[in-house]
Backbone as CSV, one residue per row, in Angstrom:
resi,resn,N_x,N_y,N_z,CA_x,CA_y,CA_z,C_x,C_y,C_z
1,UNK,-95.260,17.470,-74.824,-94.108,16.799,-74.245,-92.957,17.788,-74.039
2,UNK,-92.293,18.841,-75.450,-91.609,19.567,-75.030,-91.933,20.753,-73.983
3,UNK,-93.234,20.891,-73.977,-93.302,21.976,-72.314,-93.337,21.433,-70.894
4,UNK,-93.361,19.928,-70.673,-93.034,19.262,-69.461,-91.780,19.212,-69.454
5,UNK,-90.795,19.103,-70.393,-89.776,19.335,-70.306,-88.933,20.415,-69.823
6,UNK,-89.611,21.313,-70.622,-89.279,23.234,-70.308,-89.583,23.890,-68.607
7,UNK,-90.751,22.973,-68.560,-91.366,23.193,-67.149,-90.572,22.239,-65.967
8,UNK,-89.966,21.243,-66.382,-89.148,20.666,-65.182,-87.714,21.107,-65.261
9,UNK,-87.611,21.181,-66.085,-85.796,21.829,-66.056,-85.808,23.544,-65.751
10,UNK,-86.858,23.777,-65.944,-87.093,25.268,-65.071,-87.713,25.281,-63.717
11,UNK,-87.954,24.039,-62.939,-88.150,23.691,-61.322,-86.732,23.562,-61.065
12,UNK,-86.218,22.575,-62.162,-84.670,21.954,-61.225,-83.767,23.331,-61.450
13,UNK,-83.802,24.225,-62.289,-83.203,25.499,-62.353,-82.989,26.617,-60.911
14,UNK,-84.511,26.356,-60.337,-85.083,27.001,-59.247,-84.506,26.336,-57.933
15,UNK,-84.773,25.332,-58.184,-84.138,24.350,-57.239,-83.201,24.590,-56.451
16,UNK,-81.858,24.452,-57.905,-80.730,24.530,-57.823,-80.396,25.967,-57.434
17,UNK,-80.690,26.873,-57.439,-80.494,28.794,-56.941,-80.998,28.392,-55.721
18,UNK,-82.173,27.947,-55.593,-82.614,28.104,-53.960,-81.471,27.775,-53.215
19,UNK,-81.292,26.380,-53.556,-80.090,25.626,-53.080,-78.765,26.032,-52.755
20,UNK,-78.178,27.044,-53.388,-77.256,27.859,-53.608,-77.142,28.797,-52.737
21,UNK,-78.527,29.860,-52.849,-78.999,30.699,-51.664,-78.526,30.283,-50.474
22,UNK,-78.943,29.110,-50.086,-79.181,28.045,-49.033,-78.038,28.010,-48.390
23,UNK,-76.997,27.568,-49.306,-75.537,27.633,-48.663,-75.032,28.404,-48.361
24,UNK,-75.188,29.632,-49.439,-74.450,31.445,-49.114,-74.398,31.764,-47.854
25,UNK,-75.699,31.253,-47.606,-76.499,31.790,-46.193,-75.734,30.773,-45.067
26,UNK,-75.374,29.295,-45.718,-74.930,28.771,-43.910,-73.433,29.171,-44.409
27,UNK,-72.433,30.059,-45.223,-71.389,30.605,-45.707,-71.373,31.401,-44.839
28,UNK,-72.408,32.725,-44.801,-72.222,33.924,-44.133,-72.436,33.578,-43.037
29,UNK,-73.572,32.804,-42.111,-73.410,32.926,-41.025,-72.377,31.861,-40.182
30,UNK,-72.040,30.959,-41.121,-70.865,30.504,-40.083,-69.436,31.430,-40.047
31,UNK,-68.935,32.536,-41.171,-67.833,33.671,-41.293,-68.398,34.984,-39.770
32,UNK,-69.523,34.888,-39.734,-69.945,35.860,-38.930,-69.712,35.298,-37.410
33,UNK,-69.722,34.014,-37.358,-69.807,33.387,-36.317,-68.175,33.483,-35.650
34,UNK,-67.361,32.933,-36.865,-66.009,32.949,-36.915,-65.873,34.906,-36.079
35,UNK,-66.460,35.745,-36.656,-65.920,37.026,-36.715,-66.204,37.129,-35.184
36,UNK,-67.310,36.856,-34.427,-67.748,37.122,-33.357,-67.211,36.570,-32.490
37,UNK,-66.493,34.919,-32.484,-65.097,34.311,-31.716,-64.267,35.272,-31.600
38,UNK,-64.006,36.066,-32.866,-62.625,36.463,-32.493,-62.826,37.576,-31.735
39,UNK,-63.974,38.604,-31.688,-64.341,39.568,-30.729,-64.576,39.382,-29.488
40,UNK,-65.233,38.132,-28.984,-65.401,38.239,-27.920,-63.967,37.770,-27.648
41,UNK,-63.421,36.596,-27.839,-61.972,36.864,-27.390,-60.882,37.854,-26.822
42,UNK,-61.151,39.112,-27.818,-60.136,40.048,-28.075,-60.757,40.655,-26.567
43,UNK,-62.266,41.200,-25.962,-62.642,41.543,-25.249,-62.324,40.819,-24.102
44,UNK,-62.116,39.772,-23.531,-61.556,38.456,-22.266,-60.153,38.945,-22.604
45,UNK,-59.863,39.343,-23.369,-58.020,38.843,-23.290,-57.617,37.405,-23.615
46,UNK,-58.147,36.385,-23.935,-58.064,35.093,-23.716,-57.200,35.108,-25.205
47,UNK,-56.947,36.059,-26.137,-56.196,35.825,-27.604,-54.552,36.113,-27.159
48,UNK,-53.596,35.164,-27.471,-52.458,35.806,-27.157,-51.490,36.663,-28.132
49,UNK,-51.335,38.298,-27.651,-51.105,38.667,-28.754,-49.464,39.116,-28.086
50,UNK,-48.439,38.894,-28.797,-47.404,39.432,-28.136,-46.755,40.205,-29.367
51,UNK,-45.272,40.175,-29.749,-44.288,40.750,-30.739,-43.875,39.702,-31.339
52,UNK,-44.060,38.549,-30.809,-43.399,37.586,-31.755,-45.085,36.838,-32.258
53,UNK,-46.438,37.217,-32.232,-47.812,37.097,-32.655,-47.521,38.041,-33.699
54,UNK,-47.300,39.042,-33.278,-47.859,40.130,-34.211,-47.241,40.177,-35.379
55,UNK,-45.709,39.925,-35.443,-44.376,39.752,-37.043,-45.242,38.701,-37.676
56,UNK,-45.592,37.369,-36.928,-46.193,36.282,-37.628,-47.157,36.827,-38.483
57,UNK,-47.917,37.498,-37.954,-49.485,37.767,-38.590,-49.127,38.856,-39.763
58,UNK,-48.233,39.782,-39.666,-47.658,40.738,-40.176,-47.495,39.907,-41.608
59,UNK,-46.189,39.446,-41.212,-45.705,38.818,-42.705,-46.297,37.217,-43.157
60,UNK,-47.025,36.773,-44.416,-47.594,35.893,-44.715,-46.168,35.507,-45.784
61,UNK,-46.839,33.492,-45.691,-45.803,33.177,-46.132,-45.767,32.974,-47.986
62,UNK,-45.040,32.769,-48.438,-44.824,32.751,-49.617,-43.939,31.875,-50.520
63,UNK,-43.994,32.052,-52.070,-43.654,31.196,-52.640,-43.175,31.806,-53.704
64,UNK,-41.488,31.956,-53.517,-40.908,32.596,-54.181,-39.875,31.646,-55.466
65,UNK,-39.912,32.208,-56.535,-39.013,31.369,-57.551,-37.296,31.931,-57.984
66,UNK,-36.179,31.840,-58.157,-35.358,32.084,-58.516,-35.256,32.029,-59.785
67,UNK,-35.286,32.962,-60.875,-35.253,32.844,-61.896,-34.151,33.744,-63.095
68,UNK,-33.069,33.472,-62.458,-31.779,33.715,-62.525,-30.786,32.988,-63.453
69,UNK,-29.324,33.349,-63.486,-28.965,32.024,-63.433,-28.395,31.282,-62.960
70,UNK,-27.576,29.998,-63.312,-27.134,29.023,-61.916,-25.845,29.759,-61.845
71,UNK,-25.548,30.342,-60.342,-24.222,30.462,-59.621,-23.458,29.658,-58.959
72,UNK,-21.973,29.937,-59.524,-21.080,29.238,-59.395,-21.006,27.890,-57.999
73,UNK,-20.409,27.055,-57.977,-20.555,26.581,-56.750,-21.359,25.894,-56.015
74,UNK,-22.339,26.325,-57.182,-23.643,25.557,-56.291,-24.676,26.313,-55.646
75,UNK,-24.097,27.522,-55.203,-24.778,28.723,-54.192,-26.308,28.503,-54.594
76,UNK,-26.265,29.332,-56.091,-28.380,29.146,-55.920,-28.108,28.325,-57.661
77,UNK,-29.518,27.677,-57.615,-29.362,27.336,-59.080,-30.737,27.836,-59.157
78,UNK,-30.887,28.060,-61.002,-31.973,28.290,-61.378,-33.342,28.153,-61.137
79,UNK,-34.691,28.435,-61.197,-35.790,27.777,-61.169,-36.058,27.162,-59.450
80,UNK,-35.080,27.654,-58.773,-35.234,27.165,-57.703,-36.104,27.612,-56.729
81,UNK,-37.117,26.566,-55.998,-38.224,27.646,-55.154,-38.499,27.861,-53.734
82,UNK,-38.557,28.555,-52.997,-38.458,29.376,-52.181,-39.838,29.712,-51.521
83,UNK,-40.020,28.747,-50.035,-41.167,28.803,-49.210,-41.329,29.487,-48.131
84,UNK,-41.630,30.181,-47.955,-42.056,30.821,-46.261,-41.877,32.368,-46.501
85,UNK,-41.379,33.391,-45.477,-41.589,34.508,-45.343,-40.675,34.853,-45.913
86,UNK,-41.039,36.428,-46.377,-39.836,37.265,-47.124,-38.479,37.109,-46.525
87,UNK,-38.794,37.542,-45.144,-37.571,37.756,-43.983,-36.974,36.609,-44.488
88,UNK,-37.418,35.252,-43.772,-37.090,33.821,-43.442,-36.185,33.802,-45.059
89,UNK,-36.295,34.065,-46.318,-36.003,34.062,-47.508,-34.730,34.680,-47.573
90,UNK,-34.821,36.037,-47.678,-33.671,36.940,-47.378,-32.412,36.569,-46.213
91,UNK,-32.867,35.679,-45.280,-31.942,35.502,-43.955,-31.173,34.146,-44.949
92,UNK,-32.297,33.234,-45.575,-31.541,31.967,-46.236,-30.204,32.430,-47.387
93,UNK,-30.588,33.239,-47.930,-30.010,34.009,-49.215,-28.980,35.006,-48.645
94,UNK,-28.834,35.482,-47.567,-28.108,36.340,-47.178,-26.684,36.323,-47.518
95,UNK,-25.878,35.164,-47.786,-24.614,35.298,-48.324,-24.326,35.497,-50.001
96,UNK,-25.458,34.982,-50.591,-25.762,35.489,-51.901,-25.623,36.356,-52.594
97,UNK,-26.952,37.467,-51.281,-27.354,38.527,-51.893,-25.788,39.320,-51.395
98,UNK,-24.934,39.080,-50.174,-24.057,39.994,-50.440,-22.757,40.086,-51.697
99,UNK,-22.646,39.120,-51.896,-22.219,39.049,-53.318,-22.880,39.057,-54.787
100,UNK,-24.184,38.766,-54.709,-24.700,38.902,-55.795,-25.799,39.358,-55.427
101,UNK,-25.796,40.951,-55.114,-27.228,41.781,-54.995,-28.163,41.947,-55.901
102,UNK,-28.399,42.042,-56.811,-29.056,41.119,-57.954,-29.982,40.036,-58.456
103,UNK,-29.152,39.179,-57.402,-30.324,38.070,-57.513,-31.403,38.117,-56.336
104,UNK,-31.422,39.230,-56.155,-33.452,39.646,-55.177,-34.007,40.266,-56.105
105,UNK,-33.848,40.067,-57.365,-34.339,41.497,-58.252,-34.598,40.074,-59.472
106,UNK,-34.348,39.019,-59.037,-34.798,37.505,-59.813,-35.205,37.024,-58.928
107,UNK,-35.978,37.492,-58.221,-36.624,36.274,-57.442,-38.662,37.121,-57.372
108,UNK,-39.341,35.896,-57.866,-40.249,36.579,-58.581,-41.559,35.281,-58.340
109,UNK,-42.552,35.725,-57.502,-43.764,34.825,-57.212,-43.524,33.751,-58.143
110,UNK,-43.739,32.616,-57.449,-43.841,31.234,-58.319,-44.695,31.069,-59.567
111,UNK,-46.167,31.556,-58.967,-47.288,31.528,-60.019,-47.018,32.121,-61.405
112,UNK,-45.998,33.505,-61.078,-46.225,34.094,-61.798,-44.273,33.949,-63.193
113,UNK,-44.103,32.715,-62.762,-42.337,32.032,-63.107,-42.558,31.948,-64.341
114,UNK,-43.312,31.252,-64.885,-42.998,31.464,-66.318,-43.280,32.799,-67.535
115,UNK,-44.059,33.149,-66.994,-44.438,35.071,-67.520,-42.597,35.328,-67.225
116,UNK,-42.535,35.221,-66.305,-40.979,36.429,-65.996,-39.868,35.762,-66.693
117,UNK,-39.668,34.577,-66.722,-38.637,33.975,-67.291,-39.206,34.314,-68.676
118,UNK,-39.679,34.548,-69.699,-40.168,34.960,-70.960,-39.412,36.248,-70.881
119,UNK,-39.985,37.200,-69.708,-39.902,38.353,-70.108,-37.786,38.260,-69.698
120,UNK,-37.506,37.721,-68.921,-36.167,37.482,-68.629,-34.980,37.502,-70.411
121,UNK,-35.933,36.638,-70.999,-35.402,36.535,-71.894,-35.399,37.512,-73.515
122,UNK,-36.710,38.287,-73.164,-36.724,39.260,-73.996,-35.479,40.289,-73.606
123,UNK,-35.094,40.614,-74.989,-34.204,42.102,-74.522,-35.490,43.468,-74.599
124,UNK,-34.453,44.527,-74.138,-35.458,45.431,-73.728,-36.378,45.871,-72.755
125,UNK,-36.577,44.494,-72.143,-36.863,44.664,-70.551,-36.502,44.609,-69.247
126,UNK,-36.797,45.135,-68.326,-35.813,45.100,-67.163,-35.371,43.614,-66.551
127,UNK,-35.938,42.793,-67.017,-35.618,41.779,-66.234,-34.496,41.060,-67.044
128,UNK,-34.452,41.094,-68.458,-33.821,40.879,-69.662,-32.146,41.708,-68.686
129,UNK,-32.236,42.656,-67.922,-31.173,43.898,-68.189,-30.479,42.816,-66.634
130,UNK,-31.492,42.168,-65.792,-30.960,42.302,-64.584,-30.327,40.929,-64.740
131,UNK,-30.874,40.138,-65.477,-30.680,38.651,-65.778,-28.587,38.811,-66.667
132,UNK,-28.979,39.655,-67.410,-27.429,39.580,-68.178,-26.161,40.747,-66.994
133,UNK,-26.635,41.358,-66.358,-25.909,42.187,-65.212,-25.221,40.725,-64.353
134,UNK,-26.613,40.498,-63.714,-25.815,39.085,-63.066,-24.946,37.953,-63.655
135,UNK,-25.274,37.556,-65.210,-24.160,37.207,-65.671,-22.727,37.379,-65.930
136,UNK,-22.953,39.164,-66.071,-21.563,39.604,-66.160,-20.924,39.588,-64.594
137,UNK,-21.615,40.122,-63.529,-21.290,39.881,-62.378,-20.630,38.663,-62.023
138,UNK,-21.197,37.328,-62.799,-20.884,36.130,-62.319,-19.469,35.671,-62.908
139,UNK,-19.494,36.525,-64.068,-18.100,35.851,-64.844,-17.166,37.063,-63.996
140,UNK,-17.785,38.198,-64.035,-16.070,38.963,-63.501,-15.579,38.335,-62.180
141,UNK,-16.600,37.951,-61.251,-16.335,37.241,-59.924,-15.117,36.149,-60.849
142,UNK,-15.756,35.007,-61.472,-15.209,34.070,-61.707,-13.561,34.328,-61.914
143,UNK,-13.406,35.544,-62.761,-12.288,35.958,-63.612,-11.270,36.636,-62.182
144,UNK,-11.860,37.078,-61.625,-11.355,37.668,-60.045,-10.548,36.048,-59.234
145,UNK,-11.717,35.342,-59.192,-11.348,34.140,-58.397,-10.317,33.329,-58.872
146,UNK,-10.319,33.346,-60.161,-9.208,32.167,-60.959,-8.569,32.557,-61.944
């Protein structure tokens, strides 16, 4: 009894790899298929590639976190997150960063937000150094303003 056992769960073992195989295979040849659209395309001309194609393809979009702290006013607050292209990011932030250059130096992949806010808070590390800079930045502004 236990070697009909041994012997069918080592068919369905086989099975299941064939099966697997099986897919790899309609994997690769539908990516190859994909690859060969885009060649013959490129050969017709029929792909439109211009300067405003090419920045697109250039820069991918992203998902950036602010992990700073909250500035005055409202401007940026903490933990706050940040979708699309670097550029598109930097153009939103642009009155920010000219007063508080700094906070691009807290702004740090989403995925990777809670690792940095840790390390934010350790002393001794750079992010620890850039996190309390911008604080002092934020109070001398303040102390300037009022």
């Amino acid at each position: 009894m236990a070697v009909k056992k041994k012997a069918e769960e080592a068919a369905n073992a086989t099975g299941a790899a064939e099966t697997d195989k099986e897919e790899k295979t309609v994997n690769n040849m539908a990516g190859q298929e994909k690859a060969g659209n885009g060649a013959d395309s490129e050969v017709t001309g029929t792909n439109e590639t211009g300067p405003e194609a090419e920045a697109a393809e250039k820069e991918e979009v992203v998902k950036l976190a602010y992990i700073g702290p909250t500035l005055p006013a409202g401007q940026l607050k903490c933990n706050k997150i940040f979708i699309g292209t670097e550029t598109e990011i930097r153009k939103e932030l642009e009155a920010v960063l000219e007063k508080y250059p700094l906070v691009e130096k807290m702004l740090v992949p989403a995925g990777q937000m809670g690792e940095k806010k840790d390390k934010a808070k350790t002393a001794g590390n750079i992010l620890h150094k850039y996190y309390a800079d911008l604080v002092s930045s934020v109070a001398g502004n303040a102390a300037k303003e009022g």
